[in-house]
N, C-alpha and C positions, 0 to 999 in steps of 0.2 A: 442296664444301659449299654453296659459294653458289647452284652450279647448282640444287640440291636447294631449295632455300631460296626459289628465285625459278621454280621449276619448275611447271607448271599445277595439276600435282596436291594440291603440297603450298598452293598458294595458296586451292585448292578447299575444302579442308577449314579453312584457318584464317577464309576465308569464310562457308561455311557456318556455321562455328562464333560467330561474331559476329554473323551474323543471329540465329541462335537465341538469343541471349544481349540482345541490343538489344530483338528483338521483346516476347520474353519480359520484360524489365522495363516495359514497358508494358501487358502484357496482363496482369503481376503487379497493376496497379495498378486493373485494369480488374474482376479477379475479386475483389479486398477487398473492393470494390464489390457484389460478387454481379451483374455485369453480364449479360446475356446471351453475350458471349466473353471469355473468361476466359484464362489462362496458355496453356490449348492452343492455343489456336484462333489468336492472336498467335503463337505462335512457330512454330506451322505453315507459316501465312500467309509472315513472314519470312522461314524458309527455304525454302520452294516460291520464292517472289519471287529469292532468291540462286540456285538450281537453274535456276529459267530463267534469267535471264544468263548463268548457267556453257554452260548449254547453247548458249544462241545464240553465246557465245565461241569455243564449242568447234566447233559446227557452220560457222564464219564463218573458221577459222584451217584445218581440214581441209577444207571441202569450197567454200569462197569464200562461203556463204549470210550473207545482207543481217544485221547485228548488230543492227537495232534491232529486224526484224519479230516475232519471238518476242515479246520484253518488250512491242513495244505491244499487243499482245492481251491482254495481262494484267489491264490497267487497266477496261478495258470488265468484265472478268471476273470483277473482286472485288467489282462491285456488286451482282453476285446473294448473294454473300454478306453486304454488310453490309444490303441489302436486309432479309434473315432476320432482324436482330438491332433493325430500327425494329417497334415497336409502337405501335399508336391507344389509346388509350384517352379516349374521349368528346371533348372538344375539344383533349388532351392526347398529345403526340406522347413514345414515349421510346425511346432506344436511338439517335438520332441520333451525339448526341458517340460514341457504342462504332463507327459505322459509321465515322466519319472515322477514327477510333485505328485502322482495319482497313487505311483507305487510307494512314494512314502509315505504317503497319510495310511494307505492299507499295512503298512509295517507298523506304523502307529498307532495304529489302532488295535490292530493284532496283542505290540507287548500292554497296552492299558490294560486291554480287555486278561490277559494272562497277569496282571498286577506287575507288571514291572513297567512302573511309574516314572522314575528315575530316566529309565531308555528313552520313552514315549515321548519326554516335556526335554530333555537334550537335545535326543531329534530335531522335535521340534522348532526348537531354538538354530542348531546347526543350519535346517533345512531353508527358514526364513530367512537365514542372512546370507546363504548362499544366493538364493534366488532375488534378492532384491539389494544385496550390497558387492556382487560378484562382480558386478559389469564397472565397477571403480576401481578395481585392480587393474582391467585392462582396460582403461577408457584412456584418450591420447588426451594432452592436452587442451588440443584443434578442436575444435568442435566440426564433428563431421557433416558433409553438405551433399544433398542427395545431387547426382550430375547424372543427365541423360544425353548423350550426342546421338546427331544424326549423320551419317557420314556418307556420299557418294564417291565411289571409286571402283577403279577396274584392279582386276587380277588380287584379288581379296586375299587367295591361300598368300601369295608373297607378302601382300601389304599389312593385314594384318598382323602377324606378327611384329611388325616395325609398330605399328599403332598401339600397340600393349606395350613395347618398352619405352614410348613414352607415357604411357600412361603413369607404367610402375616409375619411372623417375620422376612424376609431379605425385607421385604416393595417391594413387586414383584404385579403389578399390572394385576389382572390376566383379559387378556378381551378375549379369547376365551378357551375352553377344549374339544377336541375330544378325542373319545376310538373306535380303531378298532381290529376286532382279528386279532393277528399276521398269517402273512401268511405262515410263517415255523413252529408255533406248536399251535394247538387249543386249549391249556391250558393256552397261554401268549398271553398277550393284550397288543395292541400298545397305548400307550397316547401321547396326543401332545397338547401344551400348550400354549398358545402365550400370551404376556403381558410384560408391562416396569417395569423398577426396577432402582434405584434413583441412584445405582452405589456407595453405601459407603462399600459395601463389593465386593470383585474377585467374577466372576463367579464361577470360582473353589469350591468353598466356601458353595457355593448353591447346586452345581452337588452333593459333598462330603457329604451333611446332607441329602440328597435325596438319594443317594447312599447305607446308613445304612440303611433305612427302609429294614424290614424284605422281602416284598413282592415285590422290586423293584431286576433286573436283570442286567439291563444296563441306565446310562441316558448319552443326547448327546446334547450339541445346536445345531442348525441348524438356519446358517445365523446372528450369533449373530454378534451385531455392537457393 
């Protein structure tokens, strides 16, 4: 019985079986999210990551071949894949955190597949509460409110700057800024601004100190929630 117990095969599968299971509760956490890698893609990862070590185990106890070479090609190899999951969008980078969650299922999967159990389900533990209890360490009180303005005004390099400090003094988190020229007069520039704001002052409030600059014509939100 014990033979059996401690035998490669049946070690194989209770491996395998904990990669998939480890993986997959991170990549659970990854697709509530509607992430780019989701439930699949994590426990795939996982157990590919456990299969080559089984392999190189298995190639290294039959035929003498090196234990570590297999697995460190691996690593090189999961960056094309979380590669695929980073998108640009304008000065806004996303899908990073989902690329790391890729490189740790593949780390997890690695120590299962090498029997260190212990590593693999800590990990595990560590990785899931990072990724889904991180953002209440730094979450504000305020419940953040998406604000979009639209702003007409001339001489934009001077003005805006002024426009940003008020933004930062109503706590307006600014994540993008375009300038286009107005299409009805080639003297007036459209701005457009998007970013959250914590909500302890009215919108109103914000249009109104933007409103006074010298250089500003009209400001508008669009789409504010």
């Amino acid at each position: 019985m014990f033979d059996f117990l401690y035998s490669f095969e049946f070690q194989a599968v209770i491996k395998l079986l904990l990669g998939f299971v480890l993986a997959g509760i991170i990549g659970s956490e990854r697709q509530a999210l509607n992430k780019p890698a989701g439930f699949k893609t994590h426990s795939l990862i996982g157990v590919s990551s456990v299969l080559v070590m089984l392999c190189s185990e298995y190639l290294s106890k039959n035929f003498g071949a090196d234990i570590a070479r297999i697995p460190a090609q691996l690593l090189p190899g999961i960056g094309f894949i979380g590669a695929g999951t980073i998108l640009r969008d304008g000065f806004n980078v996303k899908g990073l955190t989902t690329a790391a969650s890729l490189l740790v299922v593949t780390c997890i999967g690695l120590s299962i597949g090498a029997g260190f159990y212990l590593g693999g389900i800590i990990a595990t533990i560590f990785s899931y509460f990072i990724l889904s209890h991180s953002h209440s360490f730094f979450k504000v009180k305020e419940n953040n409110i998406e604000l979009n303005l639209n702003i007409k005004l001339q001489n934009s390099t001077f003005t805006i700057p002024l426009i940003e400090k008020i933004l930062y003094k109503n706590r307006v988190t600014v994540q993008k800024i375009k300038v286009t020229p107005c299409a009805d007069d080639e003297n007036i520039e459209d701005l457009n601004i998007s970013g959250n704001y914590n909500g302890l002052l009215p919108v109103s409030q914000i249009l109104t100190d933007i409103s006074t600059l010298k250089n500003v014509f009209e400001v508008e939100t669009v789409n504010h929630k």
